[in-house]
PyMOL Python script that loads the backbone (N, CA, C, O; Angstrom):
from pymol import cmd

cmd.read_pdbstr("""\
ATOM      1  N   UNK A   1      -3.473  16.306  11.937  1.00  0.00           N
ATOM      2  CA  UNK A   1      -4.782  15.900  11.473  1.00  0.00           C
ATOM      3  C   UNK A   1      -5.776  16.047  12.628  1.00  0.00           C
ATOM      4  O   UNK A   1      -5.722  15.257  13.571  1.00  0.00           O
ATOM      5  N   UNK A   2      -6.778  17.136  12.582  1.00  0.00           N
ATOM      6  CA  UNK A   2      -7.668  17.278  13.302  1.00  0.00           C
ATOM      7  C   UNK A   2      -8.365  15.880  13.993  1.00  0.00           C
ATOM      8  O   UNK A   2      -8.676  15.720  15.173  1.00  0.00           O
ATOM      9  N   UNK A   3      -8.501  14.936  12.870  1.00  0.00           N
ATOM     10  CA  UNK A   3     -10.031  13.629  13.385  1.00  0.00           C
ATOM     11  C   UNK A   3      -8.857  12.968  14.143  1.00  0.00           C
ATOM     12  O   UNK A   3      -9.303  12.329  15.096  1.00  0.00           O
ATOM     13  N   UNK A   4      -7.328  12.893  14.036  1.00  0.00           N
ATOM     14  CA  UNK A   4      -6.723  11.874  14.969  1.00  0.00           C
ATOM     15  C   UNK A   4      -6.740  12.869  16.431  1.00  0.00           C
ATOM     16  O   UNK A   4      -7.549  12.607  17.321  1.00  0.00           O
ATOM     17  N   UNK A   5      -6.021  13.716  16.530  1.00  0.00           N
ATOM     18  CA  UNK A   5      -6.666  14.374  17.981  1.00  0.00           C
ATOM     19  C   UNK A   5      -7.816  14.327  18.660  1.00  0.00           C
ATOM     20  O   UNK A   5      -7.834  14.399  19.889  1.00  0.00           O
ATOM     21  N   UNK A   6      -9.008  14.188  17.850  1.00  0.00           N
ATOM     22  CA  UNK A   6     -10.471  13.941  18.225  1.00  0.00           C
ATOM     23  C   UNK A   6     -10.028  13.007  18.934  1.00  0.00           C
ATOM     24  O   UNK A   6      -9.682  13.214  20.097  1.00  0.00           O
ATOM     25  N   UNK A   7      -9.920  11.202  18.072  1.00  0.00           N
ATOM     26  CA  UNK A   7      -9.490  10.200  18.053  1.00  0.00           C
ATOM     27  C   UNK A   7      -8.921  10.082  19.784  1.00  0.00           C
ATOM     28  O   UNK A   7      -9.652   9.626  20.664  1.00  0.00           O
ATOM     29  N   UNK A   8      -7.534  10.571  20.040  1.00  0.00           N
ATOM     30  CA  UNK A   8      -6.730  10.899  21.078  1.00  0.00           C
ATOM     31  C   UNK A   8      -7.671  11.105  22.070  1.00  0.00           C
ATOM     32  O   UNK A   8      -7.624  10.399  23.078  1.00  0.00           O
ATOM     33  N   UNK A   9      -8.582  12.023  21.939  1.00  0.00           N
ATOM     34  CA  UNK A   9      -9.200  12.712  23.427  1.00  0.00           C
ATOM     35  C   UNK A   9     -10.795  11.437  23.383  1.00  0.00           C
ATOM     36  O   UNK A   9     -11.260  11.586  24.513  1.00  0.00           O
ATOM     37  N   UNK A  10     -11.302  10.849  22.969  1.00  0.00           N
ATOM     38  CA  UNK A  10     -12.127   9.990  22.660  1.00  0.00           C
ATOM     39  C   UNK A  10     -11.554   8.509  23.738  1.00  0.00           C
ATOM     40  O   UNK A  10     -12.150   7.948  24.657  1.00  0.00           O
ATOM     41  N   UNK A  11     -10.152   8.235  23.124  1.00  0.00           N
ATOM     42  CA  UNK A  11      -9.574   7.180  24.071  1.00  0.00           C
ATOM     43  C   UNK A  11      -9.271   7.509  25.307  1.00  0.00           C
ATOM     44  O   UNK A  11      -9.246   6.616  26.153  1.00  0.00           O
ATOM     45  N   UNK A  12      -9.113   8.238  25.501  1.00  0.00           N
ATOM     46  CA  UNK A  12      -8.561   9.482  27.088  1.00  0.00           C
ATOM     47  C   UNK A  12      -9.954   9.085  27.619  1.00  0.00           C
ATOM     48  O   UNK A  12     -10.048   8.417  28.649  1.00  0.00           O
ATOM     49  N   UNK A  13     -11.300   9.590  26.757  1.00  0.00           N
ATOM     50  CA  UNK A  13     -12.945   9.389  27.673  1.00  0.00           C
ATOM     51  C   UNK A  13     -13.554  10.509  27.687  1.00  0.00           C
ATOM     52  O   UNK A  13     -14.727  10.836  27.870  1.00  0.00           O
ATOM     53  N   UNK A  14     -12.241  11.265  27.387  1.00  0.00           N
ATOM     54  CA  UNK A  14     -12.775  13.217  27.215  1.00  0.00           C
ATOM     55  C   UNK A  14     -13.412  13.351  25.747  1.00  0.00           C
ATOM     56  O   UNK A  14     -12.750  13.425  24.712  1.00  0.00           O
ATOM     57  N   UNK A  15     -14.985  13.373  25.849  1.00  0.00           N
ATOM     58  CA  UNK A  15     -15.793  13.612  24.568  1.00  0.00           C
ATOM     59  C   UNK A  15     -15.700  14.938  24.589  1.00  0.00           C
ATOM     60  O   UNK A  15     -15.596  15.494  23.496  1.00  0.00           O
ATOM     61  N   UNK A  16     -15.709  15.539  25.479  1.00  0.00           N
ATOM     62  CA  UNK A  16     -16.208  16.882  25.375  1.00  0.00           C
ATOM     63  C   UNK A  16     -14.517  17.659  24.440  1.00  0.00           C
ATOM     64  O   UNK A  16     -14.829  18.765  24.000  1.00  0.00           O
ATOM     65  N   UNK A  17     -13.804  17.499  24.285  1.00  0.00           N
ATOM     66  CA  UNK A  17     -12.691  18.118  23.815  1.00  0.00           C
ATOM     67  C   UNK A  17     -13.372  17.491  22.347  1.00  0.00           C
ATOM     68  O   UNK A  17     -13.927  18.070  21.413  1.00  0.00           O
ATOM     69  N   UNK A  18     -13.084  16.143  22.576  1.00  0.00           N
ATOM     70  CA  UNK A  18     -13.220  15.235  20.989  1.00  0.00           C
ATOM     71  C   UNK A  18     -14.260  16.024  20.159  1.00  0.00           C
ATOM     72  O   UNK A  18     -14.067  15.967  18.945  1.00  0.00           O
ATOM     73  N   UNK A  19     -15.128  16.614  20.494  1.00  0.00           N
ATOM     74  CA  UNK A  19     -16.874  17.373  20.145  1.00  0.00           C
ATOM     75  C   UNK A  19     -16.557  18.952  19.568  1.00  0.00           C
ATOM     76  O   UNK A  19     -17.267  19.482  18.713  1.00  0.00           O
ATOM     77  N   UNK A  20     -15.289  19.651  20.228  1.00  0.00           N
ATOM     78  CA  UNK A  20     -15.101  20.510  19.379  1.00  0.00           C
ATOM     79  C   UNK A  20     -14.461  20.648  18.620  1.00  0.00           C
ATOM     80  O   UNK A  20     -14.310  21.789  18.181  1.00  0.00           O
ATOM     81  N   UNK A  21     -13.748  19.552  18.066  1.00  0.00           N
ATOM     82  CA  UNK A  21     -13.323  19.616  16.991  1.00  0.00           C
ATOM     83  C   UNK A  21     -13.872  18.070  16.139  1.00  0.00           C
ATOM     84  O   UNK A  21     -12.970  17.471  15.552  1.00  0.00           O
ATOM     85  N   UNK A  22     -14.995  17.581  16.088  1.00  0.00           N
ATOM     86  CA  UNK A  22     -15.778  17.015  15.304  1.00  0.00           C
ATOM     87  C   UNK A  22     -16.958  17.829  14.646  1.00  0.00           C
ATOM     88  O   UNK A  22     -17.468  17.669  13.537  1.00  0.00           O
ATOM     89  N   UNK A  23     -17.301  18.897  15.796  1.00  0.00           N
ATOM     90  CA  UNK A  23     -18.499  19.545  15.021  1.00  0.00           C
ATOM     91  C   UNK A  23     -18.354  19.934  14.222  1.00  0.00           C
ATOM     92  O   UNK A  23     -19.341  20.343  13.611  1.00  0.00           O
ATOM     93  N   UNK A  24     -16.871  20.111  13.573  1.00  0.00           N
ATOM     94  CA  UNK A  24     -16.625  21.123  12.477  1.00  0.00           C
ATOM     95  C   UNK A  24     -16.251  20.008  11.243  1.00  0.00           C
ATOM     96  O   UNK A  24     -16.267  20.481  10.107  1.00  0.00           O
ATOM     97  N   UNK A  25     -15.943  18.683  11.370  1.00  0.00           N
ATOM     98  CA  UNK A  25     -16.126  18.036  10.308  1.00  0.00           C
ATOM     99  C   UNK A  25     -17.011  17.138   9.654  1.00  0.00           C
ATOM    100  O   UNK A  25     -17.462  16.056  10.030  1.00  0.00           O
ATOM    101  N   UNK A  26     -17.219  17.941   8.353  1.00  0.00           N
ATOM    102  CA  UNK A  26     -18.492  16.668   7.637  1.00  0.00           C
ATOM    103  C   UNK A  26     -18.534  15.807   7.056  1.00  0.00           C
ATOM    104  O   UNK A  26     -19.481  15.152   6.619  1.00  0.00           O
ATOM    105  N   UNK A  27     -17.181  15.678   6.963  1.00  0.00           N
ATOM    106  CA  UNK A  27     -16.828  13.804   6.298  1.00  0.00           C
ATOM    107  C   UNK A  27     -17.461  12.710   6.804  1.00  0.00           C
ATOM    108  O   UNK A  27     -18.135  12.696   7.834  1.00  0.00           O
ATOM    109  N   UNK A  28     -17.223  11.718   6.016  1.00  0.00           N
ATOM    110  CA  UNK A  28     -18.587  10.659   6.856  1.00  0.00           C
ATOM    111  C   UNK A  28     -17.291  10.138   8.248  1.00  0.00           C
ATOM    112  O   UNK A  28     -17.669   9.836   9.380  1.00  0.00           O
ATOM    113  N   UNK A  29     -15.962  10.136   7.870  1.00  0.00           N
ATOM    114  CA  UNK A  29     -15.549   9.573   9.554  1.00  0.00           C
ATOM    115  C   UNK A  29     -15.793  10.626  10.434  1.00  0.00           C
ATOM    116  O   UNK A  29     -16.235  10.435  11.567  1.00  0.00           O
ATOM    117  N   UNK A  30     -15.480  11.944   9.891  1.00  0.00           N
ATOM    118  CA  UNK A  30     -15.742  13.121  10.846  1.00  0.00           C
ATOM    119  C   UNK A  30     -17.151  12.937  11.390  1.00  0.00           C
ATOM    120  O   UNK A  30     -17.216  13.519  12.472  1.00  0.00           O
ATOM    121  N   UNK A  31     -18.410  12.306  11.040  1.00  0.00           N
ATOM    122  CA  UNK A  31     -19.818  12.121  11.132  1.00  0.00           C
ATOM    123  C   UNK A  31     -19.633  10.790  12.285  1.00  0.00           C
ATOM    124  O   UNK A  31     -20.073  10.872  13.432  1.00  0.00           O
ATOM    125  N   UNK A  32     -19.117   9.926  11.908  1.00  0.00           N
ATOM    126  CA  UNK A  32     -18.800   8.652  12.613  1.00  0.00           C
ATOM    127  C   UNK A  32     -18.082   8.969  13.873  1.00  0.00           C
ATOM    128  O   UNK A  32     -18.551   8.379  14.846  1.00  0.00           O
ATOM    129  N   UNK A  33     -16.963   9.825  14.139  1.00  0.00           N
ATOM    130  CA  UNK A  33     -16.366   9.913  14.882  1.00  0.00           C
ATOM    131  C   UNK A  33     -17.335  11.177  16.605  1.00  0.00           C
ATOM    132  O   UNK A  33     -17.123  11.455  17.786  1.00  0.00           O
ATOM    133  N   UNK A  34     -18.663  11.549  15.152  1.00  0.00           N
ATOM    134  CA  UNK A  34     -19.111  12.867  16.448  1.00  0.00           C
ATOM    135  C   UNK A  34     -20.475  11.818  16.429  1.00  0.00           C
ATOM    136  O   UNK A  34     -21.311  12.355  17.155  1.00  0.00           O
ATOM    137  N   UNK A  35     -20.879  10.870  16.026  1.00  0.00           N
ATOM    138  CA  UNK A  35     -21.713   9.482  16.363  1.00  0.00           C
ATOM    139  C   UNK A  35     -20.951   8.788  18.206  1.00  0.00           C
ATOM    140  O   UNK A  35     -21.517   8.539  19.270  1.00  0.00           O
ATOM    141  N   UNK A  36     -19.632   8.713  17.813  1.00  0.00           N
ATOM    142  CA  UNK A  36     -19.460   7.939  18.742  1.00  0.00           C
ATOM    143  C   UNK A  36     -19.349   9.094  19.884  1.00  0.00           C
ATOM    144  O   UNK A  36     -19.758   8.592  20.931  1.00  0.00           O
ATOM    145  N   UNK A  37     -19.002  10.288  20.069  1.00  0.00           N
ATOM    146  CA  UNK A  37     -18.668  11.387  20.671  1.00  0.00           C
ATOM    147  C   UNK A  37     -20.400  11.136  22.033  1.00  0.00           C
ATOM    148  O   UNK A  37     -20.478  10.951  23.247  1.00  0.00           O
ATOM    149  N   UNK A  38     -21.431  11.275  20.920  1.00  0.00           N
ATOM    150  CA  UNK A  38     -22.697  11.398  21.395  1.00  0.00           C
ATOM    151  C   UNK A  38     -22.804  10.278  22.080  1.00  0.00           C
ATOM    152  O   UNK A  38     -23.087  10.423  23.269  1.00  0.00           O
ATOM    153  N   UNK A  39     -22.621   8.887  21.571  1.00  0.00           N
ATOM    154  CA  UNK A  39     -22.499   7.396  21.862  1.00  0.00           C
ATOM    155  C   UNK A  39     -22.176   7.465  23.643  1.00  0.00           C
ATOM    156  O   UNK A  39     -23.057   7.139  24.439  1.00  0.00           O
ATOM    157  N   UNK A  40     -20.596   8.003  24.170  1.00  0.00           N
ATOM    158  CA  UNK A  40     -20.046   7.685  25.227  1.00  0.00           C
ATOM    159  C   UNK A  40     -20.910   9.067  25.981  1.00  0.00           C
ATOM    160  O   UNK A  40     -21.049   8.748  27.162  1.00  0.00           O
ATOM    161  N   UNK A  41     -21.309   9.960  25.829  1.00  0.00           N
ATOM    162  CA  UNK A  41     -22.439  11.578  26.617  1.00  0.00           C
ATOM    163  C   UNK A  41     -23.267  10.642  27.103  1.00  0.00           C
ATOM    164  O   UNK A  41     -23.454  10.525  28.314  1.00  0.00           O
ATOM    165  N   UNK A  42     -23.855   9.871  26.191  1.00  0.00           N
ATOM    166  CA  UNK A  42     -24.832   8.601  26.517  1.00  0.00           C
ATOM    167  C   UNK A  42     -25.944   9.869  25.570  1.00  0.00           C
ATOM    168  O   UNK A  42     -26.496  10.394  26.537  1.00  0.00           O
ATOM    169  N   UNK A  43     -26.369  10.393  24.654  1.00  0.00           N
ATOM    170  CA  UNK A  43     -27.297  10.919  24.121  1.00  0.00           C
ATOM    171  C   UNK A  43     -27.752  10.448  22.946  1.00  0.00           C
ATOM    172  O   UNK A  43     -27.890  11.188  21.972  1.00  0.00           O
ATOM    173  N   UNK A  44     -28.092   8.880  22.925  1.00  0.00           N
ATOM    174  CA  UNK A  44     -28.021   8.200  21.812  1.00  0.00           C
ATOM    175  C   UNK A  44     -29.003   8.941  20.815  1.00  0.00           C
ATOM    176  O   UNK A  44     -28.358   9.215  19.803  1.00  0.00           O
ATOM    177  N   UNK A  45     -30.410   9.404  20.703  1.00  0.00           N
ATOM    178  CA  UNK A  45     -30.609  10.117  19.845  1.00  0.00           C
ATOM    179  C   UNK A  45     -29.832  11.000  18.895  1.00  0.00           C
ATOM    180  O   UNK A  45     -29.950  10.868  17.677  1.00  0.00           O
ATOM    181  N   UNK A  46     -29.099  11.828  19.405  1.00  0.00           N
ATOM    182  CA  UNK A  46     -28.217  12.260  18.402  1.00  0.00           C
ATOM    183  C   UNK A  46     -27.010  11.692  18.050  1.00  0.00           C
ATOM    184  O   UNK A  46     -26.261  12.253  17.251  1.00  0.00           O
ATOM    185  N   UNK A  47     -26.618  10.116  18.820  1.00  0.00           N
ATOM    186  CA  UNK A  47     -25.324   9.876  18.458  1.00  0.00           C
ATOM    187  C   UNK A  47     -26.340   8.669  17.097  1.00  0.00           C
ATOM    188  O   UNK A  47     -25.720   8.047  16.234  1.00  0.00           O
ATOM    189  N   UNK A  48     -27.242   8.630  17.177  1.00  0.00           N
ATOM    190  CA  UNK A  48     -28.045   7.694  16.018  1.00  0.00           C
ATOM    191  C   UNK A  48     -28.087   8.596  14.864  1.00  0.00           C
ATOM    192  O   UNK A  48     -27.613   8.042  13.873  1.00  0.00           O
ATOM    193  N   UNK A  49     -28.484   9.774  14.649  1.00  0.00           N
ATOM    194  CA  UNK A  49     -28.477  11.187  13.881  1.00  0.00           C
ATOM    195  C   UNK A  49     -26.732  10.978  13.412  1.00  0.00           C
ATOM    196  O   UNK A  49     -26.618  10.568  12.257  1.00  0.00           O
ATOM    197  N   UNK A  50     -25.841  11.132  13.911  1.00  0.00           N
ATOM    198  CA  UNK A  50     -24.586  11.046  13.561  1.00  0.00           C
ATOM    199  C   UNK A  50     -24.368   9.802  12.839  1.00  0.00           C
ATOM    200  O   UNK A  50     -23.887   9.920  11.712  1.00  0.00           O
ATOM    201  N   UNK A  51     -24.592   8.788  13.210  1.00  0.00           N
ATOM    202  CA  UNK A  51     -24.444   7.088  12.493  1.00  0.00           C
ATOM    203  C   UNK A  51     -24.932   7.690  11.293  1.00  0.00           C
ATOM    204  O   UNK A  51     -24.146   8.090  10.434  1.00  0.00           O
ATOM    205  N   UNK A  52     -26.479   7.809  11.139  1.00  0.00           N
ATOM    206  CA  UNK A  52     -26.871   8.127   9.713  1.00  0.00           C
ATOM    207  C   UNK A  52     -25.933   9.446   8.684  1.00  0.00           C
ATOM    208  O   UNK A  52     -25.563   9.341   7.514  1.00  0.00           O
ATOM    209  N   UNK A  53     -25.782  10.470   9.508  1.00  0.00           N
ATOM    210  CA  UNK A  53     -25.155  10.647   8.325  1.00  0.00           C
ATOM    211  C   UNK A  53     -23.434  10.204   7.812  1.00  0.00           C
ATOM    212  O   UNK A  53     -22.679  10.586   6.917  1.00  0.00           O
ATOM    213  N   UNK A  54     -23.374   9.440   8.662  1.00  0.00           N
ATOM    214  CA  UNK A  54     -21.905   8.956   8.264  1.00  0.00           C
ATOM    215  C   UNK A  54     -22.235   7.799   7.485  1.00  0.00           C
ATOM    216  O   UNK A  54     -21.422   7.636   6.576  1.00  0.00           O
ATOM    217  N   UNK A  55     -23.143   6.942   7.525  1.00  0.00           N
ATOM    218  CA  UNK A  55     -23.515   6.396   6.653  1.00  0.00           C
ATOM    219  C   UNK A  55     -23.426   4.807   7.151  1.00  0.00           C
ATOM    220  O   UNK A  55     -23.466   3.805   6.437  1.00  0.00           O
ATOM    221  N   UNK A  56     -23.282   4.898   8.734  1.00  0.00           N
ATOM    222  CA  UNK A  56     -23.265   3.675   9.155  1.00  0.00           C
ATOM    223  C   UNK A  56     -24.408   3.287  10.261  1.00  0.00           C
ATOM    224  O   UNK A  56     -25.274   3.984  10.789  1.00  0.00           O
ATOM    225  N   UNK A  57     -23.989   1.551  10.443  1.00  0.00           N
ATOM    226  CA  UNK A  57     -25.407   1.135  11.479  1.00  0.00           C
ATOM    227  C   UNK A  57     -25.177   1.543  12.613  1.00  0.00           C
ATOM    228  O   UNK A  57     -24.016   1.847  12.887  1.00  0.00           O
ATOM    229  N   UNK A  58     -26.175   1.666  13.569  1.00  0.00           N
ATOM    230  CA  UNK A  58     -26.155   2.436  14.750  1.00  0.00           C
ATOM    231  C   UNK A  58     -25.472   1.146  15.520  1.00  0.00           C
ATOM    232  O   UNK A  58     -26.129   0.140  15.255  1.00  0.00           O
ATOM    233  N   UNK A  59     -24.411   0.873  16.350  1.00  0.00           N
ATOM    234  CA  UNK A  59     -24.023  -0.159  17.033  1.00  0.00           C
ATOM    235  C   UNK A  59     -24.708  -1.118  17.961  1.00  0.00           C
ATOM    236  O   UNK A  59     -24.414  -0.838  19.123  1.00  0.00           O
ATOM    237  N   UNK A  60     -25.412  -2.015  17.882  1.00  0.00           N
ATOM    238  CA  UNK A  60     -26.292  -2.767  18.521  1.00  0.00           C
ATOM    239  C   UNK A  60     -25.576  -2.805  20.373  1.00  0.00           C
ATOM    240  O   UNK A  60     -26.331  -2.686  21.338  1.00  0.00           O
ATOM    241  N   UNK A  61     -23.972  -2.997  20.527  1.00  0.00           N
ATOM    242  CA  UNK A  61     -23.828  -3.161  21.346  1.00  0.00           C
ATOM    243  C   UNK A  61     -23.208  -2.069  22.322  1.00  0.00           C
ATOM    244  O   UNK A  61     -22.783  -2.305  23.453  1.00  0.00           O
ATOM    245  N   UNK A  62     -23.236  -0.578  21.555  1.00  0.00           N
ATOM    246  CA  UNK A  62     -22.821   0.519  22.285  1.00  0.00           C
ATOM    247  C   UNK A  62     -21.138   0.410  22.791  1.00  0.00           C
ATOM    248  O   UNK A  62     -20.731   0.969  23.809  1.00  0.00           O
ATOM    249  N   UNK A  63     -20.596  -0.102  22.221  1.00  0.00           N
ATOM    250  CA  UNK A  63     -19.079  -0.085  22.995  1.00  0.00           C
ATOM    251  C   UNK A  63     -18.354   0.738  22.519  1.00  0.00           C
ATOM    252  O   UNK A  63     -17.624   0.342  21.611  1.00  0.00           O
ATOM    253  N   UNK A  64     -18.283   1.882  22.846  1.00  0.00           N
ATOM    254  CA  UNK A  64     -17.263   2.784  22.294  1.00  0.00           C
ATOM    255  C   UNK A  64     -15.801   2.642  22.082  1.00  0.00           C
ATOM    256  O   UNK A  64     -15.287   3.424  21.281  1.00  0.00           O
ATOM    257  N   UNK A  65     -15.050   1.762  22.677  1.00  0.00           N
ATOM    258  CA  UNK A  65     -14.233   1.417  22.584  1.00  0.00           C
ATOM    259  C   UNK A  65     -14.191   0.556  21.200  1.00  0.00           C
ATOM    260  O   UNK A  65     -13.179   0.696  20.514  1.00  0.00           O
ATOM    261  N   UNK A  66     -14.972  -0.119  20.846  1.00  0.00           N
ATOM    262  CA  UNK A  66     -14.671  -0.990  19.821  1.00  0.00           C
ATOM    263  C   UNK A  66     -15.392  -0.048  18.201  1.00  0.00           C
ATOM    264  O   UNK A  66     -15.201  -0.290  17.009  1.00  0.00           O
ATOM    265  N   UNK A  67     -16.259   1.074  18.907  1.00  0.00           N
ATOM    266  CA  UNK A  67     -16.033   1.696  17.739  1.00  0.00           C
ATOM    267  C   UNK A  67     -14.741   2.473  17.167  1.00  0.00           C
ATOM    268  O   UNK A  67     -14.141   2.662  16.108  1.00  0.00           O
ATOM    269  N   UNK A  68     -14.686   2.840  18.679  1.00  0.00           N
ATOM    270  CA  UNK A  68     -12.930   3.945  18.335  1.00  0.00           C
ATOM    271  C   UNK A  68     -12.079   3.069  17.490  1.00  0.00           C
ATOM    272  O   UNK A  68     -11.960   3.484  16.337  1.00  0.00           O
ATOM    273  N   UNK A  69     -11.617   2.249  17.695  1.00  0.00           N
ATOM    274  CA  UNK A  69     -10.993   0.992  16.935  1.00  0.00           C
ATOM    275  C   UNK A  69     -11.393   0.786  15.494  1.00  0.00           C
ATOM    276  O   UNK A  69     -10.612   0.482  14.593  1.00  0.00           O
ATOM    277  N   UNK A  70     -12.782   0.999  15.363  1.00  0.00           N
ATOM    278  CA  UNK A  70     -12.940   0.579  14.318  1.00  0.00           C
ATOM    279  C   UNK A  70     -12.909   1.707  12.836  1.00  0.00           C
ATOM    280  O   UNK A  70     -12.889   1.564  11.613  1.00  0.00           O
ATOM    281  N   UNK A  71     -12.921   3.005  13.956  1.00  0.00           N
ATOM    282  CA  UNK A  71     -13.015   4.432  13.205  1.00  0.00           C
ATOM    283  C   UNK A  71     -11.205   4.635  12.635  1.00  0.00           C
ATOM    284  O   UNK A  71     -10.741   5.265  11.684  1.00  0.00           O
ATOM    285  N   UNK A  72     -10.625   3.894  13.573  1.00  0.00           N
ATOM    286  CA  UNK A  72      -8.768   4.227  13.463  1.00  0.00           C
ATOM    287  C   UNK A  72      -8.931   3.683  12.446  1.00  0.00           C
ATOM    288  O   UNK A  72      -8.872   4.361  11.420  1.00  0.00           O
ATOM    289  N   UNK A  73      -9.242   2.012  12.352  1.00  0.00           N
ATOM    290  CA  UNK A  73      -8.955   1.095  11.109  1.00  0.00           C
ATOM    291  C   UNK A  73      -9.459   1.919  10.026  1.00  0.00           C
ATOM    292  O   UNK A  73      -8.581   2.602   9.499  1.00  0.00           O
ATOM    293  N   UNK A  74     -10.539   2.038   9.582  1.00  0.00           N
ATOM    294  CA  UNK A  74     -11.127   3.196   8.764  1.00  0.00           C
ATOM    295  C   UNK A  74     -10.199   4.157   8.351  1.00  0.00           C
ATOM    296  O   UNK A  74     -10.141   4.491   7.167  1.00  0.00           O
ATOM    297  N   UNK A  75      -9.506   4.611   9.160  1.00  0.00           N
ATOM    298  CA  UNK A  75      -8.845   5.911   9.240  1.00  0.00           C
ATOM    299  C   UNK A  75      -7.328   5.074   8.275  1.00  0.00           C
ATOM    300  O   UNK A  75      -6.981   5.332   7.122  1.00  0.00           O
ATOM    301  N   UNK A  76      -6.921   4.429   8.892  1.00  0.00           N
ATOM    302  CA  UNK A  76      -5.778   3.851   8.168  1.00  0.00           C
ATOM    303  C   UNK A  76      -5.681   3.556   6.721  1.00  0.00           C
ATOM    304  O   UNK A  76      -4.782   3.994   6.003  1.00  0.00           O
ATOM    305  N   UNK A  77      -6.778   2.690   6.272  1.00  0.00           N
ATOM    306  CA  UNK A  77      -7.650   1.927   4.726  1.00  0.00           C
ATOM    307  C   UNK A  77      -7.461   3.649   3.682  1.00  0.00           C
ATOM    308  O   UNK A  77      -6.877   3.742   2.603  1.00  0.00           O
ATOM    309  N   UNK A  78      -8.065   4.653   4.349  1.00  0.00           N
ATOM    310  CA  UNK A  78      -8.089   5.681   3.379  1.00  0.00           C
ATOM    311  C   UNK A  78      -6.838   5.863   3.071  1.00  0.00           C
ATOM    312  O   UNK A  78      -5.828   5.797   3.771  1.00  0.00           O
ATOM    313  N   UNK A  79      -7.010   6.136   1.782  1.00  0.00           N
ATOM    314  CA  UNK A  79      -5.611   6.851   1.036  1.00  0.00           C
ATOM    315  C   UNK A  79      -5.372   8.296   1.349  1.00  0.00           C
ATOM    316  O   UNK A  79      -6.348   9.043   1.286  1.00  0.00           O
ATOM    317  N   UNK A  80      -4.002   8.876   1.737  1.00  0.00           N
ATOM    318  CA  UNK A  80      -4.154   9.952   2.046  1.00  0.00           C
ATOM    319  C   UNK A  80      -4.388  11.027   1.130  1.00  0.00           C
ATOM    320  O   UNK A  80      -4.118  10.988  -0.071  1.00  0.00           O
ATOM    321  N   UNK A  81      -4.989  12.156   1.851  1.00  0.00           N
ATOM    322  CA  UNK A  81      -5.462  12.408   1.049  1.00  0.00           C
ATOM    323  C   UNK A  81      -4.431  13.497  -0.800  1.00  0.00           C
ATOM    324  O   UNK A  81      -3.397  13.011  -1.260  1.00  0.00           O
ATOM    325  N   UNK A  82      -4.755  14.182  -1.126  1.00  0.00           N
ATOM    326  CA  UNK A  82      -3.849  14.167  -2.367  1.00  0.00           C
ATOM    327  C   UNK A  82      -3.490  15.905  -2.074  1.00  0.00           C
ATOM    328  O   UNK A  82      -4.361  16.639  -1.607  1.00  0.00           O
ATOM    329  N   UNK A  83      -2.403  16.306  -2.342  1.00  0.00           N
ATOM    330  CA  UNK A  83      -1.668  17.294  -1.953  1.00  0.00           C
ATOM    331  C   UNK A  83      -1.807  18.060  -2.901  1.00  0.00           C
ATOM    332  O   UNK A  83      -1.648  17.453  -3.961  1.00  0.00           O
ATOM    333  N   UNK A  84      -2.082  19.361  -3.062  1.00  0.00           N
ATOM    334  CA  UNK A  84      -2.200  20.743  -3.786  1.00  0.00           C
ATOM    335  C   UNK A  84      -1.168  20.891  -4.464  1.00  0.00           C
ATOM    336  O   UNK A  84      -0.127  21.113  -3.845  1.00  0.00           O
ATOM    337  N   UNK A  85      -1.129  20.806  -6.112  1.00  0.00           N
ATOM    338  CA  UNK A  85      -0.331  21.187  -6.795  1.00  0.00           C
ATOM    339  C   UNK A  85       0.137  22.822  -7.403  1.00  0.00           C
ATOM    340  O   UNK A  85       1.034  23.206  -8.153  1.00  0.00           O
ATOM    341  N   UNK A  86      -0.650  23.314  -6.869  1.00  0.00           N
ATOM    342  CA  UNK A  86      -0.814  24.622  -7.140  1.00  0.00           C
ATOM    343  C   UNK A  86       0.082  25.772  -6.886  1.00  0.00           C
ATOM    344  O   UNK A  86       0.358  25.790  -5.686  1.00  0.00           O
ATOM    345  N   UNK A  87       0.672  26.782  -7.561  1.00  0.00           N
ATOM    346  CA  UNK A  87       1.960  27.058  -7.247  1.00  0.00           C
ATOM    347  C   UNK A  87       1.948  28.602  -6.345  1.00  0.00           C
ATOM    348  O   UNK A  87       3.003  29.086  -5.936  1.00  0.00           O
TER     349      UNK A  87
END
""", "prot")
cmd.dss("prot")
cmd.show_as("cartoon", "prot")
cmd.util.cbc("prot")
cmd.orient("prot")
């Protein structure tokens, strides 16, 4: 799963790995996850641009750490997703 490797290099501190493979997803965690990407660059303008379209509040207290956490939990709650029946 691409967003848990993001995930991986995000806790490491390495955004810049986490960033190429978020730019390419537009799911709202994939959106959330390149929010927080921008968040730890420190380029909050666009990590605020990312909050919105993921569909969440911009973090009052900037802790990336406690967003990463909160993007896993997120990540867990979803049902996976549903497998191609197609022959």
């Amino acid at each position: 799963m691409p967003l848990g490797t993001a995930v991986r290099h995000l806790r490491k501190g390495d955004w810049t790995k986490a960033h190429a493979i978020v730019q390419n997803d537009e799911s709202e965690l994939g959106c959330w996850a390149h929010g927080i990407v921008h968040l730890m660059e420190g380029d909050l303008g666009n990590a605020r641009y990312w909050y919105r379209r993921a569909g969440r509040p911009f973090p009052r207290e900037r802790d990336a750490i406690a967003e990463i956490d909160a993007l896993v939990a997120q990540m867990k709650a979803q049902p996976p997703a549903a497998e191609s029946t197609t022959p």
